[in-house]
Backbone as JSON Lines, residues from 0, in Angstrom:
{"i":0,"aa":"X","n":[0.81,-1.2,0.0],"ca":[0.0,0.0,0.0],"c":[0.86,1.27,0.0]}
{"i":1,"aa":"X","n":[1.8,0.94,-0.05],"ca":[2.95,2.43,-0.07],"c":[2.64,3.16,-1.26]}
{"i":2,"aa":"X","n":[2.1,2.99,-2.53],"ca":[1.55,3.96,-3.69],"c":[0.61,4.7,-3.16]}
{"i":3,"aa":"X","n":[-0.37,4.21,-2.29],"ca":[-1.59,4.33,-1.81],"c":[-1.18,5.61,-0.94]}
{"i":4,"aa":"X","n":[-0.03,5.23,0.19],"ca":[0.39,5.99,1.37],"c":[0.99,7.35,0.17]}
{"i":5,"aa":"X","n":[1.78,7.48,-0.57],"ca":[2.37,8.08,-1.01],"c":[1.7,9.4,-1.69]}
{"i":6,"aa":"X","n":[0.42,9.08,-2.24],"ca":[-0.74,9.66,-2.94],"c":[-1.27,10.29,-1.62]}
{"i":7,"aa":"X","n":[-1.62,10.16,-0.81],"ca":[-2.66,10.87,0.33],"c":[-1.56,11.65,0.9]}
{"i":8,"aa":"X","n":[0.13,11.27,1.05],"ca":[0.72,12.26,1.5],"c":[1.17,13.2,0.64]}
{"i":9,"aa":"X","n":[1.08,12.71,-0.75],"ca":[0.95,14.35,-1.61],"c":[-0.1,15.06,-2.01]}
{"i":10,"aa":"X","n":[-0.97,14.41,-1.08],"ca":[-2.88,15.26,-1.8],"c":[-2.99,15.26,-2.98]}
{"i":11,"aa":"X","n":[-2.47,14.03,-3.67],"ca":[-3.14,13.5,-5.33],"c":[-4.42,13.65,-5.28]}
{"i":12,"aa":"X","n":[-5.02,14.36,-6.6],"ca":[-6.61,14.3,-6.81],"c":[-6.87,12.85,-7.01]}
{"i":13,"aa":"X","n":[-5.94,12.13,-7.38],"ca":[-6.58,10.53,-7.78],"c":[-6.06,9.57,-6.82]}
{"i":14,"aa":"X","n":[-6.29,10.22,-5.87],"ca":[-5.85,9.41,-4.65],"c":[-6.71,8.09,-4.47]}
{"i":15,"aa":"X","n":[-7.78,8.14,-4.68],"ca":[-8.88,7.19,-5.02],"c":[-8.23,5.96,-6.26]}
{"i":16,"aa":"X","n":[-8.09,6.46,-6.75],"ca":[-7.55,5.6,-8.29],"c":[-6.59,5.09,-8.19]}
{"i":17,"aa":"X","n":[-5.8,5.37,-6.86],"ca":[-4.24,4.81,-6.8],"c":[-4.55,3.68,-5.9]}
{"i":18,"aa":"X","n":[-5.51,4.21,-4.82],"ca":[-5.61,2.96,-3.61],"c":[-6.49,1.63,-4.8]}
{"i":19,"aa":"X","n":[-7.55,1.94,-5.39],"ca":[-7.94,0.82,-5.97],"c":[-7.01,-0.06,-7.15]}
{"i":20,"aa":"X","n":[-6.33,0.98,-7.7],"ca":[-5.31,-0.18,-7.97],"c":[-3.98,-1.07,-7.32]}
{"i":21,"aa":"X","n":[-3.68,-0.19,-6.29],"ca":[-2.91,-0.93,-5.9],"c":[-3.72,-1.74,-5.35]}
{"i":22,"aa":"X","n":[-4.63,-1.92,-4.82],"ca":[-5.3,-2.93,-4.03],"c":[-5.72,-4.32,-4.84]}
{"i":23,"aa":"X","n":[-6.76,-3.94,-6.03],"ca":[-6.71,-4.37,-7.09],"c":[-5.48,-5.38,-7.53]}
{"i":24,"aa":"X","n":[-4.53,-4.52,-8.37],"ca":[-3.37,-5.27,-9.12],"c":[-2.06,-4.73,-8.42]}
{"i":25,"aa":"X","n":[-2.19,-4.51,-7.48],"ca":[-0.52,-4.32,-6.34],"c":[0.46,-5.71,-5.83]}
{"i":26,"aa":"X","n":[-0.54,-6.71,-5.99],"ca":[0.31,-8.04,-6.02],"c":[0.95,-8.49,-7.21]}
{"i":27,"aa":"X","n":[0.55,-7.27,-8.43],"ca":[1.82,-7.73,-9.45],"c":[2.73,-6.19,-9.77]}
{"i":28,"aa":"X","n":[3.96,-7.12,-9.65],"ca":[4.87,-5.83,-10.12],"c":[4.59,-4.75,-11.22]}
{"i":29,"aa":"X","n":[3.95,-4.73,-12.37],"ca":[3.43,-3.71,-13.15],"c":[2.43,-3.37,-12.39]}
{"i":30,"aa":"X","n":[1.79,-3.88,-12.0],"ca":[0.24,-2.71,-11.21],"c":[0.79,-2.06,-10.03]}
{"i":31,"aa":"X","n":[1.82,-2.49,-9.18],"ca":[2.61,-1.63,-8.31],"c":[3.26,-0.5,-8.93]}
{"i":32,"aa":"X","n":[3.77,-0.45,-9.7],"ca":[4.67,0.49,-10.28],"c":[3.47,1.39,-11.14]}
{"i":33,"aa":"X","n":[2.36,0.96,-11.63],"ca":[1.27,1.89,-12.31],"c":[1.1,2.82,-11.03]}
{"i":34,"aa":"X","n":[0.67,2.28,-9.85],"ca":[0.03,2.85,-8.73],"c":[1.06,3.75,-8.68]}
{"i":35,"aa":"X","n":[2.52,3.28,-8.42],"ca":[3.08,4.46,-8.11],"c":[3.51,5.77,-8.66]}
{"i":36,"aa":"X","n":[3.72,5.04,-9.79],"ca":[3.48,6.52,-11.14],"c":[2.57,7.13,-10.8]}
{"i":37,"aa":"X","n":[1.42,6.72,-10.89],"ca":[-0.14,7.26,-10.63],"c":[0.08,8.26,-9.78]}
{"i":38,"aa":"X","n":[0.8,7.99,-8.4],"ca":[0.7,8.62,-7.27],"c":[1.6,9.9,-6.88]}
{"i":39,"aa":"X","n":[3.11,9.81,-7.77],"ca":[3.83,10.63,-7.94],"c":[3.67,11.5,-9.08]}
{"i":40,"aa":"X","n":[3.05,11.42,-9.7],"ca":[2.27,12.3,-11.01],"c":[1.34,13.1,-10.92]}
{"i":41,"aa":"X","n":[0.42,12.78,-9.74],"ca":[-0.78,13.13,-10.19],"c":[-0.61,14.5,-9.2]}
């Protein structure tokens, strides 16, 4: 959940979109690394 954590501590608007995927597809290495892009981007 660290994409997840990472997004709410930068007040991402898609903070929502990051927790469901990592939650979602965070047990595979590409959906971890989406989340975290996601989360440092947004």
């Amino acid at each position: 959940m660290l994409p997840w954590a990472v997004a709410m501590s930068r007040g991402t608007r898609n903070r929502a979109s990051v927790g469901w995927i990592n939650f979602l597809l965070g047990w595979t290495v590409i959906g971890w690394i989406v989340a975290l892009v996601m989360a440092t981007a947004g």
